[in-house]
N, C-alpha and C positions, 0 to 999 in steps of 0.2 A: 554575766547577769547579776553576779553581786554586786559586782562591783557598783553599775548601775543604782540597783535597789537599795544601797549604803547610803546614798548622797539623796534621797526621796522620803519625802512622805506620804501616805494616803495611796491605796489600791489605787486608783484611778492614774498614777505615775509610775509603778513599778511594770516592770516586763516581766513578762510570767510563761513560762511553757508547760503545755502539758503533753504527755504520751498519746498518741492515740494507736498506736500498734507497736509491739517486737518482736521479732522473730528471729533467730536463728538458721543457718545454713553451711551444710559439709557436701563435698563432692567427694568426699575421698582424699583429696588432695591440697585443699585449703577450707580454710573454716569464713564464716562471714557472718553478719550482725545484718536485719532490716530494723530501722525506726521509721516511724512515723510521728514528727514531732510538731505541733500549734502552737504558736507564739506570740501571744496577746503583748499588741507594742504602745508602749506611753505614746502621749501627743508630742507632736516634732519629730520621733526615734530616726534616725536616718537607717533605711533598708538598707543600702550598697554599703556603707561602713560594717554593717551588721554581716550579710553575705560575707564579706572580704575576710571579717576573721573568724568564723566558722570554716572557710576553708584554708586559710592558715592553721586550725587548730585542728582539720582532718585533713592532710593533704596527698593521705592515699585513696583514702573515700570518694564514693560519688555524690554528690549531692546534688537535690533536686529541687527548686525551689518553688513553689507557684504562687500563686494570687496573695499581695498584700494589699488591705484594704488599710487606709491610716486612721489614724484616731481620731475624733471630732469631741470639738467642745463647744457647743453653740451660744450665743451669746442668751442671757435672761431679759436684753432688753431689745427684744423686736415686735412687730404686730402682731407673727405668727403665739408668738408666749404670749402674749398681752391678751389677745383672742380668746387662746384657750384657757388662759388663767381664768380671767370673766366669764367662759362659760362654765365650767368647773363649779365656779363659786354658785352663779344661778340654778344650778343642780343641785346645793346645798353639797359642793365636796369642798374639803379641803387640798389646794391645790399643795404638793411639794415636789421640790426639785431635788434631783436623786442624778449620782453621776454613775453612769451604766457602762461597764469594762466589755461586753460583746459586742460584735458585730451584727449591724442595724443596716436599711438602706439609710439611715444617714449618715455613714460611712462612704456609701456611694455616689447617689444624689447632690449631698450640700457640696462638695468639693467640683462635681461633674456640673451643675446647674448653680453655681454661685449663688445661692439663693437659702435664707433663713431656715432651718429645718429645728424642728421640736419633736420628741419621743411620747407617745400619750397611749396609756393601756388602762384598763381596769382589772383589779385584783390585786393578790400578793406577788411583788414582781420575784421575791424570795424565790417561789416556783417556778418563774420563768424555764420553759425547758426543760424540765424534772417530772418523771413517769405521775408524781401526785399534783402536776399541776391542773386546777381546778376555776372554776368561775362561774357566780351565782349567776342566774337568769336575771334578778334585779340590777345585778353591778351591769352585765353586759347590755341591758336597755337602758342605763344612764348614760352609760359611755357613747351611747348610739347620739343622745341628747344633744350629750357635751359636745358631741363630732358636729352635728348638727346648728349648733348655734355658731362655735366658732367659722363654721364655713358662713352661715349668715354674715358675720362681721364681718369676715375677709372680703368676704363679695361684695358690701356696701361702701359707695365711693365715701369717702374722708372726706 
């Protein structure tokens, strides 16, 4: 992972893990370790490279792998942004674009449906996911707006 993270700049390029469980176990007769490890992977990362030497570097271990969703970075010049930029703005927001390290359905979606995908929330995205995340009744009925006007636009033939 340092390795990696040495040759990058900007969160949005580094691989990151976190814990999400450890436990310990004895039979009496042999000792063992449980982890539960999430591994938030840059855009490109190759999974099977990655798999390949984690079990080179456990090769008595069992290891278990499940669902990789890949990284997306959508482009800033398609209709679906254009749309919502312009309604953003007619709501009097100021639109910015912000590069988001979690997993999103546009993880899933834009690769599965070849098709332009854009992330749009109202609030502090800081709280995204955290027990004090919060959102006023007026952000949440603008954002209804914004959603609203951009599907206008989308809908109207060019």
């Amino acid at each position: 992972m340092e390795a990696h993270n040495d040759e990058v700049s900007g969160r949005f390029d580094t691989l990151d893990a976190s814990l999400g469980a450890f436990r310990t176990f004895s039979d009496g007769l042999e000792d063992g370790a449980y982890m539960n490890v999430s591994l938030r992977l840059p855009l490109g990362f190759q999974v099977a490279s990655l798999k390949r030497r984690l079990e080179a570097w456990c090769p008595n271990g069992r290891l278990v792998f499940h669902t990789s969703d890949p990284a997306v970075k959508a482009s800033k010049n398609t209709m679906v942004v254009r749309a919502l930029v312009g309604a953003i703005r007619a709501e009097e927001g100021k639109p910015r674009f912000k590069l988001k390290t979690g997993t999103s359905d546009m993880n899933v979606v834009g690769p599965a449906w070849g098709c332009p995908v854009v992330a749009y929330g109202p609030g502090d995205s800081r709280l995204d996911h955290r027990p004090d995340e919060h959102l006023e009744i007026r952000e949440f009925r603008r954002s209804v707006q914004v959603l609203s006007r951009a599907l206008e636009k989308l809908a109207l033939p060019s």
